[in-house]
Structure formats: structure tokens, C-alpha cells
C-alpha positions in Angstrom: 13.8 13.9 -35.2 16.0 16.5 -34.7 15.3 19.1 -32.1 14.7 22.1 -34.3 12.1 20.1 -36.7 8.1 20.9 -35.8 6.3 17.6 -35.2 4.2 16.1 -37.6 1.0 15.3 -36.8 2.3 16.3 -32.7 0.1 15.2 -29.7 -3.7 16.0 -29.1 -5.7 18.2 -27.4 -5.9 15.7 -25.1 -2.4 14.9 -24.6 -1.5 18.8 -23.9 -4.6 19.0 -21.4 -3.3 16.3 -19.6 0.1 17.3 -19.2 1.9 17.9 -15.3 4.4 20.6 -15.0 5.7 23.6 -17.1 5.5 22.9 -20.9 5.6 25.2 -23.9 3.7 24.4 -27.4 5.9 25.8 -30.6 3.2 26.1 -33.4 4.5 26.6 -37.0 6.1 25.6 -39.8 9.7 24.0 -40.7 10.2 25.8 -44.0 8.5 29.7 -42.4 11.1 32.3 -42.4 9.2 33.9 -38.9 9.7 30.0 -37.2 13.5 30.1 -38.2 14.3 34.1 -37.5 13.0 33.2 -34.1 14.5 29.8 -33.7 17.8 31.4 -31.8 15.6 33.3 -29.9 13.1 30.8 -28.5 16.6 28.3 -27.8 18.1 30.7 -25.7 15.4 31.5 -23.7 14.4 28.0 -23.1 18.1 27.5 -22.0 17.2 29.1 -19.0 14.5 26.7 -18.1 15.6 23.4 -18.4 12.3 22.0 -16.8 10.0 23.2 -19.0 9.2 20.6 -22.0 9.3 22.3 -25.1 7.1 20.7 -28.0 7.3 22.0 -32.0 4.2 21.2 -33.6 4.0 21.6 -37.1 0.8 23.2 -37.9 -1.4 24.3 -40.9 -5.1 24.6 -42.4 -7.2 22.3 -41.0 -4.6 21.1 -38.2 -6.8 20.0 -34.8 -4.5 20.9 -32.6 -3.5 24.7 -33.8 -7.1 25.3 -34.2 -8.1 24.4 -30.7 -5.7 27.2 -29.6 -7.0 29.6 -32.4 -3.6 29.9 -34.2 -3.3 32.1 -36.7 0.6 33.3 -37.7 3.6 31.7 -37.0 5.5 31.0 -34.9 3.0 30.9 -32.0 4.0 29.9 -28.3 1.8 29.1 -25.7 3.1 28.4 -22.6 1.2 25.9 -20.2 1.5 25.3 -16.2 -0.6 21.5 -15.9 -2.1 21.4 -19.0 -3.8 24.9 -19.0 -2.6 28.0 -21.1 -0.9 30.9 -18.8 0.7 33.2 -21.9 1.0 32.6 -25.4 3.5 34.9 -27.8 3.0 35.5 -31.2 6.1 36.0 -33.8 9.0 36.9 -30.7 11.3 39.0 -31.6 13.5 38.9 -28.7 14.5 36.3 -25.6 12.8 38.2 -23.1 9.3 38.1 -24.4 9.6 34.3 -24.2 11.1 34.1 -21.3 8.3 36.0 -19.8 5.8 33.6 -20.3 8.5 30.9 -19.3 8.6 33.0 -16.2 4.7 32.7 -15.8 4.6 29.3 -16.0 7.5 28.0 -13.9 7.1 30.3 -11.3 10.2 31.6 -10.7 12.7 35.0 -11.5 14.4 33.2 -14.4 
């Protein structure tokens, strides 16, 4: 699957909550014009931290996974340090506001 495709159905609840390390969930769509504006974005900023695992997750109505994290437009990042949500942004518009929750969770200046 390439890297820019969301995953369908994408782990569980269960799987995120058990995650180690720095991790980012990418909530939205393949075919939203907000997920693919933003695509550039997100990439760059990830870019700058290599050891955070990044995760697309295709979501919709009735998706578990997007509705355990309440979201509601796309795309939607939450940004996770061992499993547990440290920042979440909604619809980026530029590099920096993702890299401040990548920031938050790795723990370092970028």
C-alpha cells in the first residue's frame, strides 16, 4: 500500500493503546480535498522526525477507531507518546503546527 493511501479498516483501539514510542494517527479520507491539501504539509514535517511512526487511517461514519478519538473533520492528527494522546490537530494548514505536536511527543527542539 502505498505511503500516502489511508488504511482500511487500520489497527484498533487496542493496538494504538498499546503502542511504545512516538507515533502519529492520520484520520481521513483518500479521496478528501482537506487530507490531500495537507498531504505536503504533514510529509514534510514528519521528515523531521524519522522516529515517529506515522499511521493513515481511513475513517468514516461508524468507524471504531475515529470515534474512540471523537473525530469529526478531516484530516485529523493525533499525536501519541506510548499509546496515550499528547496533541491532536485538526485540518493543518502549515508544517509547524504538526510539527508541534511532533515536538510534544518526541521530546525534543525539532
Amino acid at each position: 500500500m502505498p505511503d500516502d493511501e489511508y488504511q482500511e479498516p487500520g489497527p484498533t483501539r487496542e493496538e494504538v493503546d498499546a503502542g511504545a514510542g512516538p507515533a502519529v494517527l492520520e484520520f481521513g479520507a483518500n479521496w478528501c480535498g482537506y487530507c490531500q491539501g495537507a498531504r505536503g504539509l504533514i510529509a514534510s514535517a514528519l521528515a523531521e522526525f524519522p522516529a515517529a511512526r506515522h499511521v493513515k487511517v481511513a475513517d468514516g461514519p461508524g468507524r471504531p477507531l475515529g470515534r474512540s478519538y471523537r473525530v469529526k473533520l478531516w484530516p485529523t492528527l493525533i499525536f501519541l507518546r506510548d499509546g496515550r494522546e499528547v496533541a491532536r490537530t485538526v485540518r493543518p494548514t502549515d508544517a509547524a503546527e504538526v510539527g508541534r505536536g511532533l515536538e510534544a511527543i518526541s521530546g525534543t527542539g525539532g
